[in-house]
Residue, then its C-alpha position, 0 to 999 in steps of 0.5 A: x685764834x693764834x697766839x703769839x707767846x714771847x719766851x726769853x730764848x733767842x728770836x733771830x728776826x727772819x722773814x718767816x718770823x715777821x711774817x708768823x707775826x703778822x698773822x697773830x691775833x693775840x700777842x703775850x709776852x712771858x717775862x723777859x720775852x718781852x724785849x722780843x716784843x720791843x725789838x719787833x715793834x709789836x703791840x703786846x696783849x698781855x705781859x705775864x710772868x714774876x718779872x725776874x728776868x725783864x729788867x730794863x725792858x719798858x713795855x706798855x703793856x697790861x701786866x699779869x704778875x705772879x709769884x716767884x715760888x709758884x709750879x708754872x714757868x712764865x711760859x707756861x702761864x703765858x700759854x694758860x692765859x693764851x687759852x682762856x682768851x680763846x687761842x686754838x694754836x699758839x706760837x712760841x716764838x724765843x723757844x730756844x737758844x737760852x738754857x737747855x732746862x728751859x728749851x726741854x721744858x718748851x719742848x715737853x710742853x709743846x708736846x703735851x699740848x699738842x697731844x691735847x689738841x692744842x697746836x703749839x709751834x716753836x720758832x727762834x728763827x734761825 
């Protein structure tokens, strides 16, 4: 099953992103990702995260909140969550273009789930 992960980076919508998107089978908006799901018009599952950077943003959508003080980003719990419901690969899309802590914290992750076995893409579509 491929997940769909909405991170808070930068999403150019592209042709190779719409059609990515087409192939989901679950779609989880983590936090401020959300705004991604709004402006591609996609159905979100799950919206995960401790919601402090999605002011504004009206997603109708179950919602999955957390702690400001916790040792995961939202990502992170958005890919925890992708995998309890069944996801084999996982596809981040708004992975970069914001901060670089957050792009090297994608990056890391993304390693070390795919050196696990646990397909993780990253796409901003630029």
């Amino acid at each position: 099953m491929n997940a769909i992960l909405l991170a808070g980076g930068q999403l150019e919508p592209t042709p190779r992103v719409l059609e990515r998107v087409r192939n989901a089978d679950l779609v989880i908006a983590a936090d401020g990702g959300a705004r991604h799901a709004v402006r591609l018009g996609l159905t979100v599952d799950v919206w995960v995260g401790d919601f402090d950077s999605s002011d504004g943003v009206v997603l109708n959508a179950p919602r999955e909140t957390f702690s400001r003080e916790k040792d995961k980003t939202d990502l992170e719990l958005a890919l925890d969550t992708a995998k309890t419901r069944g996801a084999t690969s996982a596809l981040v899309l708004g992975a970069f273009g914001g901060r670089f802590d957050h792009a090297l914290g994608i990056v890391t992750m993304a390693a070390r789930e795919t050196r696990s076995g646990f397909t993780v893409d990253l796409e901003s579509g630029s």
